[in-house]
N, C-alpha and C positions, 0 to 999 in steps of 0.2 A: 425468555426466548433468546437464545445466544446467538442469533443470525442480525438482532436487532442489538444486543448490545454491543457485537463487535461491529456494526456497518453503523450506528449510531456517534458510537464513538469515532468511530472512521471520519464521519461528514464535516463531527463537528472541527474534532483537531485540523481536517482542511480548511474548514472556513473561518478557524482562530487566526490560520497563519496566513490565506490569502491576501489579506492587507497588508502585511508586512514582509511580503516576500522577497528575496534581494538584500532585504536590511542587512547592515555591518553587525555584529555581534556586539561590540563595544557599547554603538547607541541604545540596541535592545538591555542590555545588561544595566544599563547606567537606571533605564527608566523601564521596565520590564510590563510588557502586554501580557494583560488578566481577565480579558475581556473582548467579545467580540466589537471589531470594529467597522467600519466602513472604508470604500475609496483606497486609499495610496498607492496602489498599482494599476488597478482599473477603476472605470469610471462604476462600481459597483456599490449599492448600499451592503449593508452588513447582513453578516446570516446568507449569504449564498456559498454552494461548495463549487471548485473549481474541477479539470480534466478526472481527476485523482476519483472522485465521487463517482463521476459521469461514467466514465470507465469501467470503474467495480460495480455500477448497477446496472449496466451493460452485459458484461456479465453475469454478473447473478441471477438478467433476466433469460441469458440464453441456458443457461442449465436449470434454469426453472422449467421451461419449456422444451430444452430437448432432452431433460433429463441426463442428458452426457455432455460429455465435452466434444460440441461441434464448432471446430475451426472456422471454418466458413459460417454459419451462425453468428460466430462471435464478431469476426471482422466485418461481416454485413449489419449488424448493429453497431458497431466502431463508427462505421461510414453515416449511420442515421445520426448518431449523434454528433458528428461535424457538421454534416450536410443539413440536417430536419433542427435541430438542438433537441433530439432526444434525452432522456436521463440527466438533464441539465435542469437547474433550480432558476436559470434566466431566461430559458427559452431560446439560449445559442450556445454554441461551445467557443471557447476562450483558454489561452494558456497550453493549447498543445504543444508539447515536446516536437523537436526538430524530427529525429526519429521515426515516434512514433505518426506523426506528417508523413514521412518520405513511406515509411510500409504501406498506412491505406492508400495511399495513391499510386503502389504498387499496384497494389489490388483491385481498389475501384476503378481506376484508367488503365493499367496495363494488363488488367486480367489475371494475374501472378496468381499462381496457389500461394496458401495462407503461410505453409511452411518456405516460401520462396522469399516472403516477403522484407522478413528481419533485418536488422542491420548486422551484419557478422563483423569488423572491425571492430580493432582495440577500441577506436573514437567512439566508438556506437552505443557506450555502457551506459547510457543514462538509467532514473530510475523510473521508469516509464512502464517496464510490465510489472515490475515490484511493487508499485501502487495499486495496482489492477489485481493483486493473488489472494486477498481474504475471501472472497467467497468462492474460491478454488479452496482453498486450506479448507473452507468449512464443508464443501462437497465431499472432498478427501475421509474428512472424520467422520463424516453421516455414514457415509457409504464404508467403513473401516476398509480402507486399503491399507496396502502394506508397505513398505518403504520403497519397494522398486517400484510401485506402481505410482506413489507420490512421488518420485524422481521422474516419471515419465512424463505425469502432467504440468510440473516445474517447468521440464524441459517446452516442451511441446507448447505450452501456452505461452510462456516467455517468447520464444522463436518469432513467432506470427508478427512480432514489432522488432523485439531487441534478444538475436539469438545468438549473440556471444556466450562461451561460457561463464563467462564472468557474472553477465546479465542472470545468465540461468541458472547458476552457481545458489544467489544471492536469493530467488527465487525458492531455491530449493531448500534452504536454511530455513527461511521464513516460514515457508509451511511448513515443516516440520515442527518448528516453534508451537507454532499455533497447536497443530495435534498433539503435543504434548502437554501444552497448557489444557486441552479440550479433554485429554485424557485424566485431568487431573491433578499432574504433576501442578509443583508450585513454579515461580519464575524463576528462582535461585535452578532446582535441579532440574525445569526444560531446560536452560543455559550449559548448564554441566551433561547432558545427555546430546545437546546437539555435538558434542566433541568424542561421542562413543561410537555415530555412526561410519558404516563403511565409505568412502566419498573416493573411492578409486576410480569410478566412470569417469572422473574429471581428470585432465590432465595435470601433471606436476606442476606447470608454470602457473596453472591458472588457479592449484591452491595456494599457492605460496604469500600471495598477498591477502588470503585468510586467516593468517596465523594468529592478528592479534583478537580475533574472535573463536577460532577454534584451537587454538596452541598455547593460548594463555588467555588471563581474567579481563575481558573486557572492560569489566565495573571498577577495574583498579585506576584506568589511566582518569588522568587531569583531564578538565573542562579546554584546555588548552590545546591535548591529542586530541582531540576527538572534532572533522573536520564535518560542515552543514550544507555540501554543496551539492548538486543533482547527480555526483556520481552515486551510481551504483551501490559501491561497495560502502563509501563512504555516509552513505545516507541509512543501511544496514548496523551499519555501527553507532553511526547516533543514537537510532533508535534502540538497539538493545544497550547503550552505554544508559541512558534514560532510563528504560524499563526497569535497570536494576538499580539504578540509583534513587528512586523515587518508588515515594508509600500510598500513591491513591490518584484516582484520575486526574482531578484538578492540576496537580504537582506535576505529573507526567505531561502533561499537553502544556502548561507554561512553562516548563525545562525546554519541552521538546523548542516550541513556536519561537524562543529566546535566545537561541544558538544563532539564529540567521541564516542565511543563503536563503535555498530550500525548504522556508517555512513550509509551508501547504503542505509536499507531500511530506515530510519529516513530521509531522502534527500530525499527519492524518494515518503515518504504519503505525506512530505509537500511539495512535488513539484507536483503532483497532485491537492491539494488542491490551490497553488498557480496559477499553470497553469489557473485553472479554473476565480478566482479571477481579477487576472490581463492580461492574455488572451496571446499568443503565442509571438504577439508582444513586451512584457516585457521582453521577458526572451534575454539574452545577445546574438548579431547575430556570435561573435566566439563559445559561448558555442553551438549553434547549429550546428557549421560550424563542432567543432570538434566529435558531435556524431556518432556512424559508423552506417550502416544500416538507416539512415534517410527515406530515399525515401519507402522502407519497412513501416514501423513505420507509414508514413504518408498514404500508401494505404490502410492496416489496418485498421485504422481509418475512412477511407471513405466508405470501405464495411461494417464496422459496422455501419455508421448515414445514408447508405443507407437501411440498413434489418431492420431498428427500425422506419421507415415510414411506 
């Protein structure tokens, strides 16, 4: 079930890195996390997943149920899971982005449409809808859309929190990624095809700092370039710098978790992306044993690859 091995993987690479979230790269490198842990950010035991989970299973549950993409659906599940702790492994939500804060209380307090709600400034680029887009990408692929219409739901669902183009840009790469991997391709040539497509609806200024992912080989730079911090774009790159430098799930989520800043979500795109790749089987049978809420996680998933038949 590929809805399970990408949101699988998803949970786990969050809840590897939520403990060590903020860490310096130096301390992670010297003595490197292989293993779920507990505590050091929040007062949380181990095996819980953080906003990044709650988020994407948010969604996943409104396109289960509406079958499309209903904005308002989605943000009104957004608000359950602040407000109720829906889609949460603790029974509250924790770790919201600044951001994506300021849009549902757009919404919920000020009534705003969903498309009203984004942050449209340069400041606003966090990676807050980019964590939330795998089971967007997987609707995408069930449903074979075409590349304008996967540009649309990029756009359009990015928006609702973080609708910079930058934000939606990063968005729209990603999924793409994904449907490519779903279609088959391997990761070397998804990577080489996401530099084939058309990307004109985006303004010049706002490709221009895509270059070292669509204008040259990501996989080439140093451990050095490649920065772990909750931008956007930056957080995009990690993870495909990962993907391609690493041979199998385990490898991929202790690269990803061991860069620092932005554990959580940086663990948790390329554990998506991994899940998918190397398939539920890969991923370590402790590290599943220690996730909380499993059996949830796993129903999820079967009512979504059941509504997308």
């Amino acid at each position: 079930m590929k809805a399970l091995d990408g949101m699988l993987g998803f949970a786990i690479g969050d809840a590897m890195g939520v403990p060590i979230e903020f860490m310096d790269r130096e301390i992670l490198l010297a003595k490197p996390v292989t293993k779920m842990l507990g505590y050091g950010n929040y007062e949380i035991e181990k095996g819980h997943w953080s906003d990044d989970t709650s988020m994407s299973l948010a969604t996943m549950d409104s396109l289960t149920k509406c079958k499309k993409l209903d904005l308002n659906d989605m943000m009104k599940r957004f608000c359950k899971w602040v407000n109720d702790g829906e889609y949460s492994s603790t029974g509250f939500a924790y770790d919201i982005g600044v951001c994506t804060k300021m849009a549902l209380i757009r919404y919920y307090n000020d009534k705003m449409a969903p498309l009203k709600c984004g942050g449209k400034g340069i400041s606003e680029n966090g990676n807050g809808s980019l964590m939330r887009m795998f089971p967007i990408a997987y609707f995408a692929y069930k449903k074979g859309l075409t590349n304008e219409q996967i540009e649309y739901l990029a756009i359009t669902s990015s928006s609702i929190t973080h609708a910079h183009e930058i934000s939606t840009l990063s968005c729209y790469i990603y999924l793409m990624y994904i449907n490519f991997i779903l279609n088959g391709y391997d990761k070397y040539d998804s990577y080489n095809k996401l530099k084939e497509i058309d990307y004109s609806m985006f303004k010049r200024e706002t490709l221009k700092p895509f270059k070292r992912i669509l204008g040259s080989d990501i996989s080439k730079l140093t451990i050095d370039d490649i920065k772990s911090t909750g931008y956007v774009l930056y957080t995009l790159e990690a993870v495909l710098w990962v993907i391609l430098n690493t041979n199998n799930y385990a490898e991929a989520i202790v690269g990803a978790i061991n860069l620092g800043g932005d554990t959580d979500t940086i663990g948790a795109i390329t554990g998506s992306i991994a899940g998918l790749l190397y398939g539920t089987k890969s991923i370590p049978e402790n590290w599943i044993n220690d996730l909380k809420e499993y059996n949830y996680l796993q129903k999820m998933c079967s009512k979504f690859e059941a509504s997308l038949k």
